[in-house]
N, C-alpha and C positions, 0 to 999 in steps of 0.2 A: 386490478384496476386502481385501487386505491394508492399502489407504490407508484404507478404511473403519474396519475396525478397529483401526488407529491412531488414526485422529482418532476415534473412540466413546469410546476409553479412557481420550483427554483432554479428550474435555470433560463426557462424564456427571457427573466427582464436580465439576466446577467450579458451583458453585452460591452463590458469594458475590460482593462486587465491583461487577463490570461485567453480569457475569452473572447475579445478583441481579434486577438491573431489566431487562433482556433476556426472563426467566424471565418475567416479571410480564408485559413486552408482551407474548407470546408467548398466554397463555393471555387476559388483555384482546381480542386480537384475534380471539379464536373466537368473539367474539359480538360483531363490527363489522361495519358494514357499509362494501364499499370506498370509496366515500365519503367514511369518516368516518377513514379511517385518520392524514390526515396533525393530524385533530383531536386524537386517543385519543394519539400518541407524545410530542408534547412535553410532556407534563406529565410523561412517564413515564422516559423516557429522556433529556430536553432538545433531541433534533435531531427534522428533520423530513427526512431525504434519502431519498425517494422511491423509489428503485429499490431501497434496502436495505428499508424498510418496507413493499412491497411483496411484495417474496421470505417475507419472514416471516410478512404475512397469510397468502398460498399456504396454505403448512403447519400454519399454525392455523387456516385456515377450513377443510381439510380432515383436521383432528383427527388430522394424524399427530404421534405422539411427538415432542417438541422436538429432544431429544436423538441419535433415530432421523432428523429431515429434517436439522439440521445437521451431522452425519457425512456427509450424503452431498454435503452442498455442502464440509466439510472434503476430503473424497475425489477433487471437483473442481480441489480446489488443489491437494492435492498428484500428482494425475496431470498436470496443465499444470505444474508445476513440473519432474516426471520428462520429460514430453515436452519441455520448453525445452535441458535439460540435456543431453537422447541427442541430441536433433537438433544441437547444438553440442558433440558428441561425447567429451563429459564420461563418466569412466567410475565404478566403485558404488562408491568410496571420496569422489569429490568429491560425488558424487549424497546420500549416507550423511548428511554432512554439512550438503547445501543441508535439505535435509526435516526433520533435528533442529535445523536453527538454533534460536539463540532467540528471533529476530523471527517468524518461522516458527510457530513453537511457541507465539506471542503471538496468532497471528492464526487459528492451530486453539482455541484457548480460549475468551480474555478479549475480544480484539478485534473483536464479532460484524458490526458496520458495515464497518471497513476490511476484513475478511477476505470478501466479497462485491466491495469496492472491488479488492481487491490479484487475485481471480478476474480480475476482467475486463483487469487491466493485464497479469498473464503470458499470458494468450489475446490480448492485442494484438500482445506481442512474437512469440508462434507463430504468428499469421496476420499476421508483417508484409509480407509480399509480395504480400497482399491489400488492399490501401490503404483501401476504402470501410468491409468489415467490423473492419479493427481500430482505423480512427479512430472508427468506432460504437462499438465495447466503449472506447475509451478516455473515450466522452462517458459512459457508461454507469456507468465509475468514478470518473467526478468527481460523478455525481448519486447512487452505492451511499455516498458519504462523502469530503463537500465540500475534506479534507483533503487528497484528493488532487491539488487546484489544485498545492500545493504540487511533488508530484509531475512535474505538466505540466510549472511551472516550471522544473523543473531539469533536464527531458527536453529543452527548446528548448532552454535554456542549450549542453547539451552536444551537440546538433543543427546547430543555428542561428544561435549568437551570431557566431562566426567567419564565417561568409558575411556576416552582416549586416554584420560589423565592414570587410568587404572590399568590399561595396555603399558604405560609406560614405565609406570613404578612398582606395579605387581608382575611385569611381564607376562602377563596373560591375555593372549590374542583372542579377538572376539573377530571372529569369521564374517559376519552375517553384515559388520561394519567393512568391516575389507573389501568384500566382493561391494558395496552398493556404493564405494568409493571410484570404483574405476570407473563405469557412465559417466558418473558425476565431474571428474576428470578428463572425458572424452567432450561431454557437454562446453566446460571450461574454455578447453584446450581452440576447439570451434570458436568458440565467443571471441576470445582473442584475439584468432588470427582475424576474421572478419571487424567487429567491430571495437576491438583494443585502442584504434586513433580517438575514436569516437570516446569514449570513457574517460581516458588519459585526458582531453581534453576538455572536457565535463569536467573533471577534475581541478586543473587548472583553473578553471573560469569562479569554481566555487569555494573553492578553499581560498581560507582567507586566515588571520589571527582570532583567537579564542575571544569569548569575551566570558567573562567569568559569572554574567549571572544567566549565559546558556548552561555553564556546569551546578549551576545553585538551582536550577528548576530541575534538571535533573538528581539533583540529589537531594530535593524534596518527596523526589516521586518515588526514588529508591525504596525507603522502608515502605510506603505504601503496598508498593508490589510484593515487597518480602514479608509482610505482617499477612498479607493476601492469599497468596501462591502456598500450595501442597507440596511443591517440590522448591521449598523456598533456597537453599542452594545453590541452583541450576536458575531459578531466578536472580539473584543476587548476582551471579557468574556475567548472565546476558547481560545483564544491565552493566556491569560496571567494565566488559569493553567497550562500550558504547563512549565511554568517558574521553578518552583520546581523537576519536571521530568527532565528539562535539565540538571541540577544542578545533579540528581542522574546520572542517564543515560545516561549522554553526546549529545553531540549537533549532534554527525554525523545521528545516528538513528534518531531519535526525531525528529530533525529539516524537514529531510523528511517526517516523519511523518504529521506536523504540515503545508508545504509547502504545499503537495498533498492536508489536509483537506481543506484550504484555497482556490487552486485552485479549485475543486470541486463545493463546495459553491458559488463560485464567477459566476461558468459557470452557475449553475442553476437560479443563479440569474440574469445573462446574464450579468456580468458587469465584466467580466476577460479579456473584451478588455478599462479598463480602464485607463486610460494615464500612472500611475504611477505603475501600474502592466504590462503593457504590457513593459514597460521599462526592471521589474524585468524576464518577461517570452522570451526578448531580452537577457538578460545577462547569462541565462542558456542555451539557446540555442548554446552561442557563447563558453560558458563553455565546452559543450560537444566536439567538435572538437578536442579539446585535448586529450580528454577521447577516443575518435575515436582511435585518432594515436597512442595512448598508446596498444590499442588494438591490431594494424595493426606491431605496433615494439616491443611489448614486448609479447603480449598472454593474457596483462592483461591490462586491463584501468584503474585502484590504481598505 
């Protein structure tokens, strides 16, 4: 009850922004038919990702209060977020912290698509010992908000590259990577052909030229993660393709991107209450309050 009425309180006054046009599909879709949904969102919102426009028809064809059904998918993330934390035995001060981040805090708002996307990526890490159901939720949040490819990407990165890299130059095949390549390829292959327009032109719209102090915040954040991280390596590794992507893509996306992998990783490795990241997961925390009141006096936290 309590995650409910947290995320209630932040996002009822949010009503400008990103939220603006969310508000608008929301009641559009009380009188669509499913069907016609992936018709009725791009004109309105600009994407078309399916599991997220889906979730939202639900709740507007079934005339619950906007505000009333996404508190209660808010309430789903931050309980998967509490349960990733205690199960890797994080205690209510690092906990305190993960739940008012400010990415956090972005994706109980403003962020209506990725915060549906970022649901199903902490349910993958909680059911990872379940390999079929969380490779489902993880297909689940690249199709709730395509951005999440990103994501993928820097999951194998810090997975898979080093095997790969030892497949190559030791010549010694690891089996168990090969076989769990091909779905993963078959998955791919699907995306493409269906929604590749849609991407590619994602793409276009947000690529744009570097700005060099999107590469200077990221490579502030570098040794943090690497002084951080047990498999600092394999840290090091993710973060620094990321480099090239900021540079197209810009730092605002991305950088969140790259934060939440980071954070993630750190929790299952149990080391995200490490001196010089809890510092970093102090200074977002303190970030957001601002973002709060932007909310509370303007309708929008930007």
């Amino acid at each position: 009850m309590l995650f409910y009425i947290y995320g209630y309180v932040l996002v009822s006054p949010y009503i400008l922004g990103d939220q603006k046009h969310y508000r608008e599909l929301y009641a559009l879709f009380s009188n669509t038919d499913f069907t016609s949904i992936l018709l009725v969102a791009p004109s309105v919102i600009g994407s078309s990702e399916p599991v997220s426009l889906f979730i939202l028809w639900i709740g507007s064809s079934l005339s619950i209060d906007k505000d009333i059904y996404i508190s209660f998918w808010n309430a789903v993330l931050l309980f998967g977020l509490f349960k990733l934390a205690r199960k890797n035995r994080f205690g209510v001060f690092f906990i305190t912290l993960l739940l008012t981040n400010f990415y956090v805090v972005v994706l109980l708002t403003g962020a209506e698509r990725l915060k549906f996307s970022f649901i199903f990526i902490v349910y993958f890490y909680l059911f990872s010992e379940r390999k079929f159901i969380s490779w489902f939720l993880l297909i689940l949040a690249v199709f709730s908000h395509f951005q999440t490819l990103l994501f993928i990407f820097g999951l194998c990165v810090y997975r898979f590259l080093r095997i790969v890299m030892r497949m190559v130059f030791l010549t010694k095949l690891n089996y168990k990577l090969m076989f769990s390549i091909v779905p993963v390829s078959i998955v791919f292959i699907v995306f493409i052909v269906f929604f590749g327009n849609d991407v590619s032109q994602k793409i276009s719209y947000y690529i744009r030229a570097g700005s060099f102090f999107d590469l200077v915040k990221l490579l502030i954040f570098l040794p943090v993660a690497f002084l951080s991280a047990r498999r600092r390596f394999d840290m090091l590794l993710m973060i620094v393709v990321f480099f090239p992507v900021v540079y197209l893509l810009g730092g605002d996306r991305v950088n969140m991107i790259v934060f939440m992998l980071v954070l993630f990783n750190l929790i299952i490795e149990r080391k995200a209450n490490a001196p010089f990241f809890l510092l970093l997961m102090i200074y977002f925390s303190l970030k957001s309050i601002e973002f709060i009141i932007n909310i509370f006096s303007y309708g929008n936290g930007f």
